[in-house]
TORMAR-146391 format. One record per residue (C-alpha): residue in three letters; x, y, z. Coordinates in steps of 0.1 Angstrom, whole numbers, plus 5000, padded with zeros to 4 digits. Example, Ala and Ser with C-alpha at 12.3 -4.5 7.8 and 13.67 -1.06 7.14 Angstrom:
(Ala, (5123, 4955, 5078))
(Ser, (5137, 4989, 5071))
END
This chain:
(Unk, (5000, 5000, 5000))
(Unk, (5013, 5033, 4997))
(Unk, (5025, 5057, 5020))
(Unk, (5000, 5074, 5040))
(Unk, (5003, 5109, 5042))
(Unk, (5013, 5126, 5071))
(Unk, (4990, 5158, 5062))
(Unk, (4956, 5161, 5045))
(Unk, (4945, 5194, 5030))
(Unk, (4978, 5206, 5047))
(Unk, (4958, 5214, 5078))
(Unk, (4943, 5178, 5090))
(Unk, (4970, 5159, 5111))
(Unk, (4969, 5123, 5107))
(Unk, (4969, 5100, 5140))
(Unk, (4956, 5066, 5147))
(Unk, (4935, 5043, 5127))
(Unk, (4896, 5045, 5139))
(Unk, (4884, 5014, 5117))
(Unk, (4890, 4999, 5085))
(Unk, (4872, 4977, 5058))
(Unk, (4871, 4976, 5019))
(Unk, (4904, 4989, 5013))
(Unk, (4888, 5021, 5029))
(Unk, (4907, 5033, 5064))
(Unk, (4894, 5057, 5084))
(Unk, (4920, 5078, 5108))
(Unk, (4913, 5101, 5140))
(Unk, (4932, 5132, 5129))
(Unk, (4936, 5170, 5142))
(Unk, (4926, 5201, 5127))
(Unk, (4959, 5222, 5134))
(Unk, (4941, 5261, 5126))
(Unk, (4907, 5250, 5144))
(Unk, (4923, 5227, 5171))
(Unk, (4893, 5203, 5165))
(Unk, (4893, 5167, 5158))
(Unk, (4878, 5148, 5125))
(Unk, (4876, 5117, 5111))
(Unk, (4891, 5111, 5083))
(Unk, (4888, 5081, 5053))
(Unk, (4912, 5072, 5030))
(Unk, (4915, 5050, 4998))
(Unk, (4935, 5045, 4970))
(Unk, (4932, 5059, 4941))
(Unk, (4941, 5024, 4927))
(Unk, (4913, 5006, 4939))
(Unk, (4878, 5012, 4925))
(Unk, (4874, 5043, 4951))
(Unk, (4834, 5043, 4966))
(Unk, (4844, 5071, 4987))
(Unk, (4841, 5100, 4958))
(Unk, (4807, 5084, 4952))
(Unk, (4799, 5081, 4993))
(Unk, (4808, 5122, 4987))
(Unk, (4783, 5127, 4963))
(Unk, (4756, 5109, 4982))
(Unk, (4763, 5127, 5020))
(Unk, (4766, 5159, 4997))
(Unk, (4730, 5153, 4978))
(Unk, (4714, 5147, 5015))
(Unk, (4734, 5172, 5035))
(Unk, (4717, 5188, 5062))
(Unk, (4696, 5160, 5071))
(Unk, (4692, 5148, 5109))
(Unk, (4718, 5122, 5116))
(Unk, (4733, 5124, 5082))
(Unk, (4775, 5128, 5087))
(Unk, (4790, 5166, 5079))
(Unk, (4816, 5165, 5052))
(Unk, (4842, 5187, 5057))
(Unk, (4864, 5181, 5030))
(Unk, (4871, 5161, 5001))
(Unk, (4898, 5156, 4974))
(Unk, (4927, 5140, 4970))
(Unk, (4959, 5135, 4991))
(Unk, (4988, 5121, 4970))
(Unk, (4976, 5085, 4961))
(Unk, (4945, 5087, 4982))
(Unk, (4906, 5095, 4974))
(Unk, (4899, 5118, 5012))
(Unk, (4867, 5124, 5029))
(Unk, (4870, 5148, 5062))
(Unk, (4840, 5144, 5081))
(Unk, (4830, 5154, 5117))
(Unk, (4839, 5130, 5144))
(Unk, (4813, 5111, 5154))
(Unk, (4809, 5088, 5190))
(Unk, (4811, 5045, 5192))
(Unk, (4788, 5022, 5165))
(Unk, (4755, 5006, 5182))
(Unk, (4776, 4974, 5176))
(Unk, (4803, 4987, 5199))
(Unk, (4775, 4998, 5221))
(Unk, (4754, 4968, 5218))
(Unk, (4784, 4944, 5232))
(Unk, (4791, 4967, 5264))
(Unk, (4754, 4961, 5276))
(Unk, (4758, 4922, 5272))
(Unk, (4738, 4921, 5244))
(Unk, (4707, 4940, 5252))
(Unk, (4690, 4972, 5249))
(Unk, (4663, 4985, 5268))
(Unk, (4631, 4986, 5250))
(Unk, (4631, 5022, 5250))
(Unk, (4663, 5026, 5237))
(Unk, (4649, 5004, 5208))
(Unk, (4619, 5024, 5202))
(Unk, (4640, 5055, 5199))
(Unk, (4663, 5040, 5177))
(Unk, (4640, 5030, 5152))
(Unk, (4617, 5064, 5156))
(Unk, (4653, 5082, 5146))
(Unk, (4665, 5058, 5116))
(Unk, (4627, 5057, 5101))
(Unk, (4634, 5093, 5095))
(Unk, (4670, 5088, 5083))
(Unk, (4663, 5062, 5056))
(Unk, (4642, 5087, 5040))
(Unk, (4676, 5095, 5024))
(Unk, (4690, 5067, 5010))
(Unk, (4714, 5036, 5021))
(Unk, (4723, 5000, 5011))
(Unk, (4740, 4987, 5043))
(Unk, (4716, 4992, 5076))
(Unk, (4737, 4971, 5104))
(Unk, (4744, 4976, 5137))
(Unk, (4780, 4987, 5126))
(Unk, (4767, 5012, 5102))
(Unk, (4751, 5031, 5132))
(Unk, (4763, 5056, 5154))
(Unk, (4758, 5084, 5185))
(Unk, (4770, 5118, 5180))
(Unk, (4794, 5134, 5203))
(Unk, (4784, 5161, 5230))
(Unk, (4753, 5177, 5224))
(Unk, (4747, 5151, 5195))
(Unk, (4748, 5121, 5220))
(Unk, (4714, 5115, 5220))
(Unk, (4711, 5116, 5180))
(Unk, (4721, 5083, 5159))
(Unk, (4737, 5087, 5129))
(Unk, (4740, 5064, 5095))
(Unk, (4770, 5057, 5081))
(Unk, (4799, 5041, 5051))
(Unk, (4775, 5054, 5022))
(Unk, (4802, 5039, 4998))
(Unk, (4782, 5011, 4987))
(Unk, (4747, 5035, 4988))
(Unk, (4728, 5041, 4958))
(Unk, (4695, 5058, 4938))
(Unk, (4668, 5040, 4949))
(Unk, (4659, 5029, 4914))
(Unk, (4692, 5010, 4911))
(Unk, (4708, 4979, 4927))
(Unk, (4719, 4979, 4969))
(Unk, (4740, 4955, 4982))
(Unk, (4740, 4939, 5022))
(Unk, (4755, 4928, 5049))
(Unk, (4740, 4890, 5049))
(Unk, (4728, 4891, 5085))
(Unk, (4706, 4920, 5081))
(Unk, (4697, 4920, 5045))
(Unk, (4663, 4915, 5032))
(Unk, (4650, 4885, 5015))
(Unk, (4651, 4900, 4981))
(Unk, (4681, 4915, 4983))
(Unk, (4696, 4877, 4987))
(Unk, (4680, 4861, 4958))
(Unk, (4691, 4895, 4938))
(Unk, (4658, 4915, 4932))
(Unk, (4662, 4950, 4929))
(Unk, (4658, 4963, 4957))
(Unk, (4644, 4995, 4977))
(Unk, (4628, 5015, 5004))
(Unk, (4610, 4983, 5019))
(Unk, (4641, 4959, 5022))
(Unk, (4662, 4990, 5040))
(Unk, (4629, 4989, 5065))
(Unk, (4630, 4951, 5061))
(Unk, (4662, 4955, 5072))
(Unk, (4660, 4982, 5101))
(Unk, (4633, 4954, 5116))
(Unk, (4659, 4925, 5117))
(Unk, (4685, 4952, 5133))
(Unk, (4656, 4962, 5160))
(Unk, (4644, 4930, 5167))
(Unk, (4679, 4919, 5171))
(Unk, (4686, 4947, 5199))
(Unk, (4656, 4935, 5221))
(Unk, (4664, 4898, 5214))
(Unk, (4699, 4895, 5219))
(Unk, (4706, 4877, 5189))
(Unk, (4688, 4862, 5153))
(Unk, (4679, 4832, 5145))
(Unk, (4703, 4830, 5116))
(Unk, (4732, 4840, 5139))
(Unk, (4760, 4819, 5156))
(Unk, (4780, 4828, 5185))
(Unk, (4802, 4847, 5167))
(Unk, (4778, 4858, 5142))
(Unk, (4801, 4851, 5107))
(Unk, (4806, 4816, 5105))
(Unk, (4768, 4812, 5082))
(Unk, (4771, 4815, 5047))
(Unk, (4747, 4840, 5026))
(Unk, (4726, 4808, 5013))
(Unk, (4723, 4793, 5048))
(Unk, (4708, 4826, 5064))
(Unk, (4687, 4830, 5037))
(Unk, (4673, 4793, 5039))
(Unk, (4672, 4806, 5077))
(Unk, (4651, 4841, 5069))
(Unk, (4630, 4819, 5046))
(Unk, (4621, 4793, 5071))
(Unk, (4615, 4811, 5105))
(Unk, (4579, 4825, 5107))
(Unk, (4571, 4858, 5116))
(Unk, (4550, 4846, 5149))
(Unk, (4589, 4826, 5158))
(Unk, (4610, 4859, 5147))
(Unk, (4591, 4885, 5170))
(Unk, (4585, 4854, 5198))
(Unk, (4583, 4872, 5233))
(Unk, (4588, 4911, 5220))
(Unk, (4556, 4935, 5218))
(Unk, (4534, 4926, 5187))
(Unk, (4539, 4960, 5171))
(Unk, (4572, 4945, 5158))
(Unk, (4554, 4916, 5143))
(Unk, (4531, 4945, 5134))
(Unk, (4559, 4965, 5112))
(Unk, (4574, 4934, 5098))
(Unk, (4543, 4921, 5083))
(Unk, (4536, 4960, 5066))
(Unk, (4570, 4954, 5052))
(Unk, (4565, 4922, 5035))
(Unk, (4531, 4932, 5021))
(Unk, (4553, 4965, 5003))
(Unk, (4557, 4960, 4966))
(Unk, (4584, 4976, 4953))
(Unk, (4576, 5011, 4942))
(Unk, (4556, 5015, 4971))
(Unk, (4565, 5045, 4990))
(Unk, (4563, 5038, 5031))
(Unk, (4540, 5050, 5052))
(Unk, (4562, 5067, 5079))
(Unk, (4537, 5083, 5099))
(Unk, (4520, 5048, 5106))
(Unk, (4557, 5036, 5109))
(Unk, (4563, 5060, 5135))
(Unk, (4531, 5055, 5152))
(Unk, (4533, 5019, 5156))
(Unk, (4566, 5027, 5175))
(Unk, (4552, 5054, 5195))
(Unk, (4526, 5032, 5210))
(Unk, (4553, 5015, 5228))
(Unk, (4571, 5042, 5245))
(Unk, (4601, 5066, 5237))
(Unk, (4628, 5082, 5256))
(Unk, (4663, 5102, 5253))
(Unk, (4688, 5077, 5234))
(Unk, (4703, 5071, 5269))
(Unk, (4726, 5040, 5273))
(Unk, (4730, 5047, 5307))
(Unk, (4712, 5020, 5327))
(Unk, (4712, 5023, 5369))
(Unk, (4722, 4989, 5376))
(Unk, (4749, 4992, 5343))
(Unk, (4765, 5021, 5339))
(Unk, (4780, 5029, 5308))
(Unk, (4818, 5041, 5304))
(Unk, (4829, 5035, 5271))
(Unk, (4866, 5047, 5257))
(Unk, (4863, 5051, 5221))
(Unk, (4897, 5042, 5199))
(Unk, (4926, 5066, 5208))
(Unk, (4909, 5089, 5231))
(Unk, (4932, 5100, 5262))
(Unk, (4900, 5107, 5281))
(Unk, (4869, 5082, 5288))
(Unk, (4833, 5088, 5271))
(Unk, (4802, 5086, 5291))
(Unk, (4768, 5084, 5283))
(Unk, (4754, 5105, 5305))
(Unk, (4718, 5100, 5326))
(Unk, (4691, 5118, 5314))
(Unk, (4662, 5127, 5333))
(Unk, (4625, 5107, 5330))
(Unk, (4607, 5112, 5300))
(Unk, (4573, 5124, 5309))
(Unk, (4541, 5105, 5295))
(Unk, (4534, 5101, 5262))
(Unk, (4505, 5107, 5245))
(Unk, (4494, 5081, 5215))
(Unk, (4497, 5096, 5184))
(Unk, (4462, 5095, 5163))
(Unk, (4483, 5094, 5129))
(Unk, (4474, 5064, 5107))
END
């Protein structure tokens, strides 16, 4: 690989790696004038780069809740760069400090806040493709790695263990199978696990978990969870594929069940969580009770 430069933009200061995947790395770095910190992603030029199309799409839906700021793009030496801000742990990351379980409520607000998000557009919704802002953006969740993202009139691809039915057997694929898969990624917060999954969730082929997704009823997916899940699962089967989503019943059916702050902090757990190359520790912090909530009448 080459060199990675030292500098980006000559005002971004490289330090260590955040995450990698695709030939795509992603460093922590410094801005030197504003003293802030970034994220930054780097490819080579060589490679196939997704990141000047991941540019295009984050520019095309900028401004949108929970949708990543660019701050810069171009190129640095050999490399395709995306500055964006720096953003807080992935719900994966999250997911495994809690022992494999969210509350309820944090579940219900997570899917209240992605709903709205996949009004934009992505191809990839997993648990690793989520994250929380930093600061006063701790309580937001934000979508991520938009490289693979696309029109919604052209062909997504998936992670295998949260990818709809018809985006395995290679149907073109839209709004429903990124709600298809928003339910799999809900359902497995509040279970703990799928049934497709093995213990360390990568050892399944493609055809085996969708023999698996084929096979396990609806009734044995949403076993022991509030019916409202079954509820938004069945609405997403019954989508055809230029069928816009109803979000406000979406939302509704969510809104029945409760929602809070996106607080990870439980009383009995609480939540420390050091994100990569951080000198100082993040918390969660507690957030007061939410009052009562009134049952929305939309339909």
């Amino acid at each position: 690989m080459d060199k990675v430069p030292v500098r980006v933009d000559e005002r971004f200061r490289l330090g260590d790696v955040l995450g990698s995947g695709s030939y795509a790395v992603v460093y922590r770095a410094q801005n030197i004038i504003k003293d802030d910190a970034v994220a930054i992603k780097l490819k080579p030029i060589s490679n196939s780069s997704s990141i000047q199309h991941e540019y295009k799409i984050l520019k095309h839906i900028e401004g949108g809740v929970g949708i990543p700021r660019v701050l810069w793009f171009g190129r640095e030496s050999t490399y395709h760069t995306l500055v964006l801000d720096l953003l807080g742990p992935s719900l994966y990351s999250l997911f495994l400090t809690h022992n494999q379980k969210f509350s309820l409520d944090i579940i219900v607000n997570l899917g209240d806040q992605l709903l709205s998000h996949l009004k934009y557009i992505h191809g990839d919704i997993k648990p690793q493709n989520v994250v929380v802002g930093l600061g006063d953006l701790r309580d937001t969740a934000f979508i991520i790695d938009f490289g693979i993202a696309k029109e919604f009139c052209q062909c997504l691809t998936g992670t295998s263990a949260f990818a709809s039915i018809n985006n395995h057997l290679g149907v073109e694929p839209g709004h429903r199978d990124n709600l298809e898969s928003l339910t799999y990624m809900l359902i497995y917060f509040l279970q703990g696990s799928l049934p497709w999954l093995t213990s360390d969730e990568e050892k399944l082929s493609s055809s085996l978990i969708l023999e698996c997704k084929v096979n396990t009823t609806i009734e044995d997916l949403c076993c022991g969870i509030p019916v409202k899940f079954a509820t938004i699962f069945i609405y997403t089967r019954s989508l055809a594929f230029s069928e816009n989503l109803n979000y406000n019943h979406l939302h509704s059916l969510l809104h029945v069940l409760t929602v809070c702050l996106l607080d990870f902090n439980q009383p009995d757990v609480p939540l420390i969580y050091s994100p990569p190359l951080s000198n100082e520790p993040w918390v969660i912090e507690a957030v007061p009770p939410c009052p009562p909530l009134c049952r929305s009448t939309r339909v």
